[in-house]
matplotlib code that plots the C-alpha trace (Angstrom):
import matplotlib.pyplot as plt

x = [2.3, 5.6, 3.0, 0.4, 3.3, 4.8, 1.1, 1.0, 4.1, 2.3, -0.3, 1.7, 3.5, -0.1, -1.0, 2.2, 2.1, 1.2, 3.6, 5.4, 6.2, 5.5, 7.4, 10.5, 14.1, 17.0, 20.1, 22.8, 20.5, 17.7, 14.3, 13.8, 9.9, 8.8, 6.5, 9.9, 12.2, 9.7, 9.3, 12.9, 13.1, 10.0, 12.0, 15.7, 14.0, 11.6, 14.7, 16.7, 14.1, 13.9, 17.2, 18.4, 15.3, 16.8, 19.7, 21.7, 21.4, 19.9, 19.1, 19.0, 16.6, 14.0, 13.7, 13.2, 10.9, 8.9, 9.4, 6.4, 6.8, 5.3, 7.9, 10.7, 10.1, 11.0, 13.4, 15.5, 14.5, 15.9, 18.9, 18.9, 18.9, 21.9, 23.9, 22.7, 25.6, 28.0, 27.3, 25.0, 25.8, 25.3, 26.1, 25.9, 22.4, 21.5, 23.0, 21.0, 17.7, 18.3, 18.8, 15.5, 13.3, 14.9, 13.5, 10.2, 10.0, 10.9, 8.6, 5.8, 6.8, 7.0, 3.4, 1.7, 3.0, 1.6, -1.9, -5.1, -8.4, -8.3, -5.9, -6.4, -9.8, -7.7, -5.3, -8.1, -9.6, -6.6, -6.1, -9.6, -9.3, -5.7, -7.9, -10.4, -7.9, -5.5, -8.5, -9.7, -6.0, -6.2, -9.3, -8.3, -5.4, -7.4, -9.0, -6.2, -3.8, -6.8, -7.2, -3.9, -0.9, 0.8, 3.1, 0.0, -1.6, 1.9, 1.9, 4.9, 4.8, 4.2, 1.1, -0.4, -3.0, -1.0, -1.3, -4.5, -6.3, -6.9, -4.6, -3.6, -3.4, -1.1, -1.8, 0.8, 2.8, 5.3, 3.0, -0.9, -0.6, 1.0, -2.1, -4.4, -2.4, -2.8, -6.3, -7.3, -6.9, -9.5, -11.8, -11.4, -12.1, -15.1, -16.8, -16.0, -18.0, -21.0, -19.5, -19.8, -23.4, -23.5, -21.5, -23.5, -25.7, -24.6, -27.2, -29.5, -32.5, -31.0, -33.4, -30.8, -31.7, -29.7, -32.0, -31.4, -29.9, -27.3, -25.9, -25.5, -23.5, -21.2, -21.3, -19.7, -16.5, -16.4, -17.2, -14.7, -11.9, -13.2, -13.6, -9.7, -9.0, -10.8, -9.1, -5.6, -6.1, -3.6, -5.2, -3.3, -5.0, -8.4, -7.6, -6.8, -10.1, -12.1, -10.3, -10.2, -13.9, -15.0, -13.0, -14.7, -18.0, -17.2, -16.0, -18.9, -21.0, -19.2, -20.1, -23.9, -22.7, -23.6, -26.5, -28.2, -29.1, -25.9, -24.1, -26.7, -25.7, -21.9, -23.0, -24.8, -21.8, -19.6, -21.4, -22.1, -18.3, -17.6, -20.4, -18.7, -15.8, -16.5, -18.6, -15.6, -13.1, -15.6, -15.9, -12.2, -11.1, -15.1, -15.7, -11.7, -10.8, -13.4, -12.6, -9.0, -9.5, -11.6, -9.6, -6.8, -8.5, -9.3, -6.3, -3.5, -0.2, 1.6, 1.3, 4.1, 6.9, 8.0, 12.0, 14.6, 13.4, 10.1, 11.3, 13.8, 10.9, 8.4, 6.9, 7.2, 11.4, 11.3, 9.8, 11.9, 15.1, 14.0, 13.2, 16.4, 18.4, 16.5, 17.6, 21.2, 21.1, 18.1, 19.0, 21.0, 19.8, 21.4, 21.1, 18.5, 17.3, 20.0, 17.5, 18.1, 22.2, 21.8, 23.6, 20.4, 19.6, 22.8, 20.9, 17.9, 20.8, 22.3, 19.3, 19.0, 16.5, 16.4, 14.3, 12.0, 10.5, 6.8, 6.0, 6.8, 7.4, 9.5, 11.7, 11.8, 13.0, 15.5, 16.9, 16.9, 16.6, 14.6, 15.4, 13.8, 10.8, 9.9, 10.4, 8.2, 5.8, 6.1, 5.4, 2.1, 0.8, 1.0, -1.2, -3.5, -3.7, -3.9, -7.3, -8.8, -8.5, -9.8, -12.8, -13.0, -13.2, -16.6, -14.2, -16.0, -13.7, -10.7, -13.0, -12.1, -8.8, -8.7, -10.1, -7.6, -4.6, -6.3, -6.3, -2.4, -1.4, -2.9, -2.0, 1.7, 1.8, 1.8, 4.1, 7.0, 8.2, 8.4, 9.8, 6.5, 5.7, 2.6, 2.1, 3.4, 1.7, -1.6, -0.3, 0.4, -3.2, -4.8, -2.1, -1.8, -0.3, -2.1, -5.7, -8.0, -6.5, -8.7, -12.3]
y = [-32.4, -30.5, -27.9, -27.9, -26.5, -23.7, -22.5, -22.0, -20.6, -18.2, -17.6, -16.4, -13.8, -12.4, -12.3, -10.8, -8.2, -5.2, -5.4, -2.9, -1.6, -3.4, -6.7, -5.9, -5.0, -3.0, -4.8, -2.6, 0.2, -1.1, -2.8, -6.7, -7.4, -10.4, -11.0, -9.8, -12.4, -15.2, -14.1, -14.3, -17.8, -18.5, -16.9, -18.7, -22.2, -21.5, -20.4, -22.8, -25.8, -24.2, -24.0, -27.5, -29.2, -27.8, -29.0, -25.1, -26.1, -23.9, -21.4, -18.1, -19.9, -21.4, -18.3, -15.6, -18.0, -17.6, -14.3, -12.0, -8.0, -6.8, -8.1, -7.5, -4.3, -4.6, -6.1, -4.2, -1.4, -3.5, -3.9, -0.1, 0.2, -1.9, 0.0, 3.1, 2.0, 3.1, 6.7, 6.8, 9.8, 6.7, 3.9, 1.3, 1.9, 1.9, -1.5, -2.9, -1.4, -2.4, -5.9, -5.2, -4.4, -7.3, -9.4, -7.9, -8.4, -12.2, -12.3, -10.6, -13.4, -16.3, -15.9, -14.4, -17.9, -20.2, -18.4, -20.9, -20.0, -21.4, -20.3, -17.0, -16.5, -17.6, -14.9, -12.2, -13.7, -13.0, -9.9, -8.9, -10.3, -8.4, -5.0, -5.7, -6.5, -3.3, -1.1, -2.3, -2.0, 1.8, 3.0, 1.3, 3.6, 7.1, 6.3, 5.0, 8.1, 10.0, 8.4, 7.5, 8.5, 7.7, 5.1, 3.5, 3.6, 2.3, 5.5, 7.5, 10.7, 13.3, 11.1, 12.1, 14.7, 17.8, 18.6, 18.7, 17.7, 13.9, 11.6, 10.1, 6.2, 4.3, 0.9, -1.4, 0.8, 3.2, 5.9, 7.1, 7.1, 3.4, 2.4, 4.1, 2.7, -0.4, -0.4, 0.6, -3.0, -4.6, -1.4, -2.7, -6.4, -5.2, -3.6, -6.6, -8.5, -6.3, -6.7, -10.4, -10.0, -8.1, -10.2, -11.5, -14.9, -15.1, -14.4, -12.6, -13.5, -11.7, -9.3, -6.3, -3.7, -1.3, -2.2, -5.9, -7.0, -9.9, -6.6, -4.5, -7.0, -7.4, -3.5, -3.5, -4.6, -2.2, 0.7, -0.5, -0.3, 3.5, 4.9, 3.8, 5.1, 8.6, 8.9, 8.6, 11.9, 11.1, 13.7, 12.0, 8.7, 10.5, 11.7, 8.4, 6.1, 9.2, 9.1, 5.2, 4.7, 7.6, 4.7, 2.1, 3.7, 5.0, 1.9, 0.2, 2.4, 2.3, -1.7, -1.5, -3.5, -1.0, -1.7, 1.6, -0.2, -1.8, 1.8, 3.1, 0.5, 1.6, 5.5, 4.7, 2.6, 5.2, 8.3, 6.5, 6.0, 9.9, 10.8, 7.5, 9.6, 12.9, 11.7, 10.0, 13.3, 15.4, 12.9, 12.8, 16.6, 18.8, 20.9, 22.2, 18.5, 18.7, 21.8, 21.1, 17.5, 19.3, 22.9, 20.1, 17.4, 19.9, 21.9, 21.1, 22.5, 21.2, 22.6, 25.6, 24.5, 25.6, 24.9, 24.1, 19.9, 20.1, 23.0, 20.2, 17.6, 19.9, 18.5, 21.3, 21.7, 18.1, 18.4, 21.6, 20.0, 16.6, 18.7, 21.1, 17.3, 15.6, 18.6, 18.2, 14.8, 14.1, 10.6, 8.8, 10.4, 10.1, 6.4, 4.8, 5.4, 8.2, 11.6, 11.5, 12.0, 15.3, 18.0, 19.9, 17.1, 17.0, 18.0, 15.0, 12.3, 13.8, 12.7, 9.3, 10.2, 9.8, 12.7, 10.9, 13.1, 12.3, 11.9, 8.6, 9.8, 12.6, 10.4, 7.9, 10.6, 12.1, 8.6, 6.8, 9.8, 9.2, 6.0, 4.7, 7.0, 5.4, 1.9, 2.5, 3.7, 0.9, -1.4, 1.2, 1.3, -2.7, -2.9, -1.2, -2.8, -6.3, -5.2, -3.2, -6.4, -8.3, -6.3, -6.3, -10.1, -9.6, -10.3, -8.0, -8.8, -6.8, -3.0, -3.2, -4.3, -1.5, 0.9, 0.4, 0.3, 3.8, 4.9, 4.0, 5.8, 8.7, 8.1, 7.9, 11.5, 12.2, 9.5, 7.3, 3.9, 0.9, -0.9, -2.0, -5.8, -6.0, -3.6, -6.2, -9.1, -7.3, -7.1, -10.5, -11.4, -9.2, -9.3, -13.9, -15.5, -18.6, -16.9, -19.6, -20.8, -18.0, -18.6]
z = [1.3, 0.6, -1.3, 1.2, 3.6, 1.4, 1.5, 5.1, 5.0, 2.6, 4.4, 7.4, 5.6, 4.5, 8.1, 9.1, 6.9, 8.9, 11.5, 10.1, 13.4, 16.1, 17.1, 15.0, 15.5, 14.5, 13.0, 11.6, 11.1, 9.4, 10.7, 10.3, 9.9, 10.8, 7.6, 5.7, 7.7, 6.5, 3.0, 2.6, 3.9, 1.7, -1.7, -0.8, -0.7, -3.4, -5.7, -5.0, -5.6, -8.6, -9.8, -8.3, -10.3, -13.8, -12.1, -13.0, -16.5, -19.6, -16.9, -18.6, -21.6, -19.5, -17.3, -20.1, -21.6, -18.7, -17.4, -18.6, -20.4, -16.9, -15.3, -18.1, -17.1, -13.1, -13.5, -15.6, -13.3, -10.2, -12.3, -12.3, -9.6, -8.5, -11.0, -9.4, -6.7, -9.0, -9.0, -5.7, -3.1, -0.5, -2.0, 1.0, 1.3, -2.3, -2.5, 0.6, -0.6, -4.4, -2.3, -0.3, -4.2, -5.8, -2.8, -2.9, -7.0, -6.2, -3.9, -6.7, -9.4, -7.2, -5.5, -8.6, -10.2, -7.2, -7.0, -7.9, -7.2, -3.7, -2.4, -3.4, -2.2, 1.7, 1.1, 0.6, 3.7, 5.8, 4.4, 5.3, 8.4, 9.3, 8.2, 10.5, 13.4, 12.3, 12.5, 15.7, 17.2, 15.5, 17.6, 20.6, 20.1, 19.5, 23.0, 24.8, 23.7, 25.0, 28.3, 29.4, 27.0, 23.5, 25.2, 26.6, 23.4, 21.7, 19.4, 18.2, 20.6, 17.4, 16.7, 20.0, 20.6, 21.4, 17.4, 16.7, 20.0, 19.3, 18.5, 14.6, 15.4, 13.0, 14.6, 13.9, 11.0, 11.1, 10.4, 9.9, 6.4, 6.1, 8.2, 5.4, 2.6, 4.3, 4.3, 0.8, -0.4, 2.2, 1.9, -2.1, -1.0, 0.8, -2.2, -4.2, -1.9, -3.3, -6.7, -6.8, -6.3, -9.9, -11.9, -15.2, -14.2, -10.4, -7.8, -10.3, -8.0, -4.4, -3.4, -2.2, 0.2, 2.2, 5.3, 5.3, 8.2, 6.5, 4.1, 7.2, 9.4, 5.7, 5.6, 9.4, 8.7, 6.0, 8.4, 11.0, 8.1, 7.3, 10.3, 11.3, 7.9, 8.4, 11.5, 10.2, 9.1, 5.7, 3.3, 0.3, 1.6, 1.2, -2.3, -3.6, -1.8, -3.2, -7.1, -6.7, -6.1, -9.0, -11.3, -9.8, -9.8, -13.7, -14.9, -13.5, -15.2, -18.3, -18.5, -17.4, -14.6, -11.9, -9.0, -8.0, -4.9, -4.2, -4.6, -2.2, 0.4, 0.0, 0.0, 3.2, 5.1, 3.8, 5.6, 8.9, 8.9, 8.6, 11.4, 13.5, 13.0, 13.6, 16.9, 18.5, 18.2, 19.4, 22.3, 22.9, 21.6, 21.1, 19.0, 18.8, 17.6, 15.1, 13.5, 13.3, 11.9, 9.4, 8.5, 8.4, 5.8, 3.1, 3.6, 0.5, 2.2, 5.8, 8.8, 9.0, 10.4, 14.1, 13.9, 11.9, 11.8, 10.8, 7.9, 6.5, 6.7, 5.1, 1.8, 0.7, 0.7, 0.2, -3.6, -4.5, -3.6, -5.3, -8.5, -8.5, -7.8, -11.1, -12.9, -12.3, -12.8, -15.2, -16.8, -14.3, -10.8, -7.8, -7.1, -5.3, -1.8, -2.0, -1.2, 2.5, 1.6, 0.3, 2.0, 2.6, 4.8, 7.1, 10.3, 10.3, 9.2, 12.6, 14.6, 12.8, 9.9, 6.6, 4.3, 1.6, -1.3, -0.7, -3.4, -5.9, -9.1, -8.3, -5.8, -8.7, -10.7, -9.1, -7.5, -10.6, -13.3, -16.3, -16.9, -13.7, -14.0, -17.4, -16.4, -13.1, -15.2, -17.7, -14.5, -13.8, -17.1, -17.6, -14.2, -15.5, -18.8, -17.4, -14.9, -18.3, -20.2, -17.5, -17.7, -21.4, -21.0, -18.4, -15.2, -12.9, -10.0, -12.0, -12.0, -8.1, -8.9, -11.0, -8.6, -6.4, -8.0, -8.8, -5.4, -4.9, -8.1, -6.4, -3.0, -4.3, -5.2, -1.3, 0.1, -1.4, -0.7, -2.8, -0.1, 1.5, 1.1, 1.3, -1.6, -3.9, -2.4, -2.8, -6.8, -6.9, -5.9, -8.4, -11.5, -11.3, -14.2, -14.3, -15.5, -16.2, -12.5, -11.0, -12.5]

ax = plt.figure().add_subplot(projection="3d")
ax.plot(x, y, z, "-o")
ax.set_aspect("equal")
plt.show()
């Protein structure tokens, strides 16, 4: 019984995961998400049932014994972190969000531990689900900014349609390009859906065809999710879905596992997304909206700045002064979280923001120095590992798996935060310990 409710509890924190934005509030600075709130609950009682059943005894034995390389790894870069304090140019908030990534990391080894079969197949349904309703909320949006305003729509004022003629919904996330990292992992889900279909002896007698009416209602939900995701307009979003699918597609390929047909079906869903697209900014913005959305897409630098702000939060600046930082301080960094502190920065920390590098690595590396840098990519390159092996072993599930830890590798190049739950939920699900749990 006592299990039965943890898993609810679970399962809420899934569903809660995108409000990232909306329904939340500010204590001392910082914003308290529901899903977070709950997950912290979830980890304190989880620990502590732990700890009181060993009764605080042979502690440090019984937990290495269990603890895996993967997550060796994080946590010694967690530990890093904290020790970052010591040397941090703001060392309050490197302590909170060393806090904040020792949470989430809990969080990652607790659930990955708890996963069965079951249960994971409800989390993925949630998670599809929550896509579905995200992307529905994020059209809804585009129309609403159109027709009445951004605070209508409940959009941040610069994602409104005085840029580029349309607006850049970000549903419930802080941003457009939260909203498209969002949905990469239930795009993902989707195409496993086709997947299942190819694995060795299951279904081998379904006749598949593109036209079939049963494959295009499961293909709708996946245009929903890409048409919300084209319209985010997040061109590092686009990179990684685009590099993310090649690996799918090559790995499938690579295994004699791939359906011509199946593909097809994808291909198809995947260009009546991008005319869906394209036909509802020409409705809202004509043939102005459309050109900008696309001289904007395929463009690889930021808009030029028109004052002083937008010059500091250029990506641009961002990356030069993140590289000139690693170089003074190349092993130990500037402490975690600490970017935004920099005195080039003084005038957004007047106006209550905080710079990020946009860009993972680099951020990594000039936070944490080369220490940190390897150890995140320790964390990386174990990920990896465990979905190749997976696939080695005729697990068919793992080359989406695979394909979209892809995408976010590539995706992080353009944006930075490790701070994002759901982003380590989603690893859980895919990276369990208990294996033969998940036939």
């Amino acid at each position: 019984m006592k299990n039965d409710y943890f898993n609810k509890i679970v399962y809420l924190i899934v569903a809660l995961l995108p409000l990232e934005r909306l329904l939340t509030f500010d204590l001392f600075g910082y914003t308290v998400k529901p899903a977070y709130l709950l997950a912290i609950i979830y980890v304190i009682f989880v620990v502590y049932k732990y700890f009181r059943k060993t009764l605080f005894r042979n502690l440090v034995p019984i937990i290495m014994q269990k603890i895996k390389k993967e997550e060796l790894w994080t946590l010694i870069l967690v530990l890093w972190s904290f020790l970052s304090c010591l040397w941090s140019l703001a060392p309050r908030r490197t302590l909170v969000m060393s806090a904040l990534l020792a949470f989430m990391v809990l969080m990652f080894m607790l659930l990955r531990r708890k996963l069965d079969f079951e249960m994971r197949q409800k989390i993925l349904h949630i998670i599809t689900n929550t896509g579905i309703a995200v992307s529905v909320f994020a059209i809804i949006q585009f129309f609403l900014e159109h027709y009445f305003s951004h605070s209508a729509a409940l959009l941040r004022e610069q994602y409104g349609s005085q840029l580029f003629g349309f607006a850049r919904p970000q549903a419930t996330f802080l941003e457009p390009l939260y909203l498209a990292n969002f949905l990469l992992f239930p795009i993902f889900i989707e195409l496993n859906k086709e997947l299942r279909i190819m694995n060795k002896g299951e279904n081998g007698n379904i006749q598949y065809s593109i036209f079939n009416i049963q494959i295009l209602k499961r293909n709708l939900a996946l245009v929903l999710m890409l048409v919300a995701f084209i319209v985010t307009l997040s061109r590092g979003a686009y990179l990684g879905l685009t590099v993310g699918f090649v690996a799918f597609v090559t790995t499938l390929a690579f295994v004699k596992a791939i359906n011509w047909q199946k593909l097809g079906g994808i291909i198809v869903a995947t260009l009546i997304s991008i005319f869906v697209s394209l036909v509802i900014i020409y409705a809202v913005s004509g043939t102005t909206g459309v050109n900008n959305f696309v001289g904007h897409a395929i463009k690889t630098s930021d808009l030029a700045p028109t004052n002083e702000i937008e010059a500091l939060q250029n990506r641009r600046l961002s990356g030069e002064v993140a590289f000139q930082n690693f170089v003074q301080n190349p092993i130990f960094g500037s402490g975690l979280a600490s970017f935004g502190a920099l005195p080039q920065f003084k005038e957004l920390r007047k106006i209550g923001e905080w710079q990020t590098v946009n860009n993972q690595y680099l951020e990594i590396a000039t936070e944490l120095g080369l220490v940190g840098l390897l150890l995140f990519l320790a964390v990386v390159y174990s990920g990896i590992r465990y979905q190749v092996s997976g696939i080695r072993k005729g697990k068919y599930d793992n080359i989406v798996f695979l394909g979209w830890i892809v995408s976010v590798i590539v995706q992080y190049f353009t944006f930075s935060s490790i701070y994002l739950l759901y982003l380590w939920v989603f690893l859980a699900i895919i990276w369990p310990i208990n294996e033969e749990k998940q036939a």
